[in-house]
Each structure stands twice: as structure tokens, then as C-alpha cells.
N, C-alpha and C positions, 0 to 999 in steps of 0.2 A: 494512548487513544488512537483508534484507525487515522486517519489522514482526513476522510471522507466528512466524516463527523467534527475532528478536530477546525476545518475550515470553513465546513458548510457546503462543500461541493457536491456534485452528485454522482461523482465514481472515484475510484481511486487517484485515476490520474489528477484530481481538480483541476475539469478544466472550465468547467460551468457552475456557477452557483446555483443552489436548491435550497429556497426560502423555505420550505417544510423541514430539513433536519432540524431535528432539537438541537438548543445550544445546552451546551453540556458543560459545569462548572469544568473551570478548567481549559476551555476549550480555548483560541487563538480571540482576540477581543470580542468579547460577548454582548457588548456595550454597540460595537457596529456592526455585526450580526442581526442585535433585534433591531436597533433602528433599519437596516436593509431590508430583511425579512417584516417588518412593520408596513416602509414605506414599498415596496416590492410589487406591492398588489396594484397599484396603480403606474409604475413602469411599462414600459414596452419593453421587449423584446432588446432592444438596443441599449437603451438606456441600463438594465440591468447588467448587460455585459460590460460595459463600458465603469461601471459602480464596482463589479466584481476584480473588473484589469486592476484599478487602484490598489482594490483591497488585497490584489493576492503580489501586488510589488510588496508592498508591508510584510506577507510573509515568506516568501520566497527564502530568508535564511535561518526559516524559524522551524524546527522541527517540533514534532506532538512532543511533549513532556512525557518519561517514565513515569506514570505515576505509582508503582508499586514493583519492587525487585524481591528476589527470597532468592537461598540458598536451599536447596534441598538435598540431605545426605540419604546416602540408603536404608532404604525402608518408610523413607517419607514422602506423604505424598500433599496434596491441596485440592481442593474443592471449590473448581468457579460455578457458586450456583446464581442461578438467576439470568434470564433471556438475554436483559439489555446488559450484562457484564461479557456473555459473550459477543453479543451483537458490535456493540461501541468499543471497546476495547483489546488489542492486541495481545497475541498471547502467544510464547516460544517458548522452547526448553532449549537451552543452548548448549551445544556441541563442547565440554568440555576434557574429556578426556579419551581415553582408548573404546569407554563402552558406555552407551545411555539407553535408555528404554524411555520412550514418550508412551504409553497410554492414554485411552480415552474410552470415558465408558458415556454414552447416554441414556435418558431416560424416556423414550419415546410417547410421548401423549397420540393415544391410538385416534381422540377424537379433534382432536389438532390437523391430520393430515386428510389431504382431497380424500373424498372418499374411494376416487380411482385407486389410490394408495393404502388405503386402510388393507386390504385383502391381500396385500405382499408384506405384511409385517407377521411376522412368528415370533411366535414367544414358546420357548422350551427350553430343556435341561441339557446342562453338558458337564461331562466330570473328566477330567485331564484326568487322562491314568496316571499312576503313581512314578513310573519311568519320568513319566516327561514334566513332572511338577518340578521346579525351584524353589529349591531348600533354603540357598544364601548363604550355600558352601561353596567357596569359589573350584574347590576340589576338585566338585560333579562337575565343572564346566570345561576341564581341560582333562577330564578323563572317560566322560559320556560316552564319546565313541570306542575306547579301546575292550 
């Protein structure tokens, strides 16, 4: 889980509390989140900081939980669908050996974006010519150029 979400802050760094994130199962005591975010609205300015200093001594050696790992071998891949799975949650391909490929492909909702933006999105065909396509013969890759 991002950090941001995980403790309720309102940037990465948490350095300020944001009684509008969702508390998200999972997340660092959810239990004093809603009561903060409850009683929040009638704080000032000070008092909320001073509510947040406690609560983030509490977690200061507590990092977000892994909530889900996978191993991916060649030719597999995963599908994070859904807004709030990328939004809330951390996502990497980690550096394990001599060669990785991260991809990402989206799906752009034309009517989602300002409309200043609608009119720089293109949708069109592209066909990798046959040279440059990967077979998953590791052969082509150490002999492509000769």
C-alpha cells in the first residue's frame, strides 16, 4: 500500500494528516484514523497537527505491509485492473537478474480526460515488422546484429 494512504497523510512524505483519505483495510490503525477523521471536522488547525505528531510516533517503525508478491517467469505476465488498485497500491518489477522488461499498456477513457486533452489522444495501427518482432529465441538476441 503507497505510504500516503497507508497512514492517512496527504503526500508521500506524511507529513500532514488528510482526514478525507479512505481508510483502507489494511491500512496502519483504522480504528484511530476514523475516530480522527470523525472528530477532525471540528479541530483546528493545531490541534489536528498535534493529534497527527502522536499518531505518526506510533508509526514511524511501521512500514505499509506487502500485501501481495508473485513470481513471474517468461512469457507471464498480470493484469492490475481497476483505478483504486493502481491508485492505493504500490507496484514494481524488481531487478532480478541480467535482463527484465517492465511493460505497461493502458486503456485510455477518451471521455475521462479534460477536454483540452481529448484532441492529443490517437488511436491507430502499428505492425512491428517481422525483423524486429521477439520470438523468445534467446539465439536472435545475441545475433540480431551480425
Amino acid at each position: 500500500m503507497k505510504p500516503k494512504y497507508f497512514y492517512g497523510a496527504t503526500s508521500k512524505k506524511c507529513d500532514t494528516y488528510d482526514p478525507k483519505q479512505p481508510i483502507i483495510p489494511g491500512c496502519f490503525e483504522p480504528e484511530t484514523r476514523a475516530r480522527m477523521n470523525e472528530e477532525s471536522a471540528g479541530w483546528s488547525e493545531g490541534k489536528l497537527a498535534a493529534e497527527f505528531k502522536a499518531f505518526k510516533k506510533r508509526y514511524r517503525k511501521t512500514n505499509p505491509p506487502t500485501c501481495f508478491e508473485t513470481i513471474l517467469r517468461h512469457g507471464d505476465f498480470i493484469v492490475m485492473q481497476g483505478k483504486p488498485l493502481q491508485k492505493y497500491f504500490e507496484h514494481q518489477i524488481a531487478n532480478l537478474g541480467d535482463i527484465r522488461f517492465a511493460f505497461t499498456a493502458r486503456h485510455v477513457i477518451r471521455e475521462l480526460l479534460e477536454a483540452k486533452d481529448q484532441d492529443k489522444l490517437r488511436y491507430g495501427d502499428y505492425t512491428l515488422a517481422p525483423a524486429d518482432a521477439y520470438t523468445g529465441d534467446m539465439d536472435l538476441l545475441s545475433n540480431k546484429d551480425q
